[in-house]
N, C-alpha and C positions, 0 to 999 in steps of 0.2 A: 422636821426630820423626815427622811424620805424611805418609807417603809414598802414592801409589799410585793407580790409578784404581777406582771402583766406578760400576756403577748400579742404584741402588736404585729404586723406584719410591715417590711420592707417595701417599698413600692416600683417600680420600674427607672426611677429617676432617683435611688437610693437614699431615700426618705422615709423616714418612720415617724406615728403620732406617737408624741410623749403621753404618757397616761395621764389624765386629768388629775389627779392628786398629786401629782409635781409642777402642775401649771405657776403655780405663783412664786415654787423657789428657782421656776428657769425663764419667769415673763422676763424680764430684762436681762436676761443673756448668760449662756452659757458654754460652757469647753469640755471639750472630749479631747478625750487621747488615751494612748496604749494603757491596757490595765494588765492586772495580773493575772495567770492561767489562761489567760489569749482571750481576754474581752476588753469593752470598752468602757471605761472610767469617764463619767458624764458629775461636771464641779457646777454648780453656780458661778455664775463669774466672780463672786464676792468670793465662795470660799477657796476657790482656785485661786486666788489675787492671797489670800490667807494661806494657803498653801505655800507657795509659792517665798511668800515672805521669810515665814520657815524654813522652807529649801536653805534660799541664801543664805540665813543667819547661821544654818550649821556646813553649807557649800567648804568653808575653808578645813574644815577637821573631815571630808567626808573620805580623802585619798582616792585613790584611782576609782575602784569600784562604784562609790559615791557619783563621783560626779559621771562617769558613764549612763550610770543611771538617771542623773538628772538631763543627761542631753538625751537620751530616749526618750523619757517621757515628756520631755518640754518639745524636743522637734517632732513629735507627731502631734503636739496641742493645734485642735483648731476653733477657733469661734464661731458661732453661731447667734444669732436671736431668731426663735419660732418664729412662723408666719401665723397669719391670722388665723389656721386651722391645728395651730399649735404643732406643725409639722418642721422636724429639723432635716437637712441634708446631714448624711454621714458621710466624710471622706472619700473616696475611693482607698487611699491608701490604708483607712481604720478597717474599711471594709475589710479592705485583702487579711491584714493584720488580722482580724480577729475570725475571720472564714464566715463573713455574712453570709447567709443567703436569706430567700423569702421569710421564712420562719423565725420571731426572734421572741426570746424571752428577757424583759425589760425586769430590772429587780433594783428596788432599795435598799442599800446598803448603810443608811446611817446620815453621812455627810456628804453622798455622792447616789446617783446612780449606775446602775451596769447595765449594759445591752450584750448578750449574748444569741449566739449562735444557737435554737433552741435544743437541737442534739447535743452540742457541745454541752449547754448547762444542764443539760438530762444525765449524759455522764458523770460532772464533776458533782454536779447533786447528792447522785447518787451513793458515790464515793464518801462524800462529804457527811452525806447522811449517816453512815454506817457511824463513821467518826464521832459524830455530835452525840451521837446515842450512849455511848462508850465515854464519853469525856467527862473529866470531873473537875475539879477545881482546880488543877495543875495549869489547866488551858491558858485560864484569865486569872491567873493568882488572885486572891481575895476576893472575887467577884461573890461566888458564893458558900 
C-alpha cells in the first residue's frame, strides 16, 4: 500500500526520485497518466494492467461520458521503469497537464501514487482539509 507524503524535487531533464518506500511496488514498472484535480496518477504496471481490465469489462455500459473518459486517461498513459537511482522521466505532456514545475509533492494514495504540483497540493489540501475535518460517515457510508 503506498502511504505518505514526500517532496521531491523535478530535475532539469524532468525527472523526479520516487521516494524509497514505493521502490518495490514501481521496481518493475510503472505508468503515469492524467489524475484527478490536475495531478498525476502513478499505477504499478500490474495494477494499471488490473485497472485497466476493469475499465474494459464495464467500457460497453459506460456511454459517451465513460468512455471519453477512458480515452483521457488511457492516451495520456505512459510507461516508465526507474533507472538505477530510482529516477522516472515525467512526460512533458503530464508535465504541462498537471503545471509541474521544480517543486513537487509526491503522496500515497492507496493503490496508486500522485505527484503534484507543490502549490497546487497546498491549495487542494487545504480545501480538502477543512472537509475532512467536518466529514462523517455520510462520506464512505459504513466506514465508520
Amino acid at each position: 500500500m503506498l502511504l505518505g507524503t514526500f517532496v521531491p524535487k523535478l530535475d532539469d531533464k524532468g525527472r523526479v526520485i520516487l521516494p524509497a518506500k514505493f521502490r518495490d511496488e514501481f521496481a518493475a514498472g510503472l505508468v503515469m497518466t492524467r489524475g484527478q484535480e490536475g495531478c498525476v496518477y502513478v499505477y504499478s504496471q500490474r495494477e494499471f494492467e488490473a485497472l485497466h481490465a476493469r475499465m474494459a469489462e464495464q467500457a460497453p455500459r459506460l456511454g459517451k461520458q465513460g468512455r471519453d473518459y477512458l480515452r483521457m486517461f488511457l492516451s495520456g498513459a505512459a510507461q516508465e521503469i526507474p533507472d538505477k537511482q530510482f529516477r522516472v522521466t515525467i512526460p512533458p505532456m503530464l508535465r504541462d497537464y498537471a503545471g509541474l514545475d521544480r517543486e513537487l509533492t509526491v503522496i500515497g494514495a492507496g493503490t496508486r501514487a500522485e505527484i503534484w504540483d507543490t502549490p497546487t497540493w497546498n491549495r487542494y489540501s487545504e480545501t480538502a482539509e477543512a472537509g475532512f475535518s467536518d466529514a462523517d460517515g455520510e462520506v464512505i457510508a459504513g466506514l465508520f
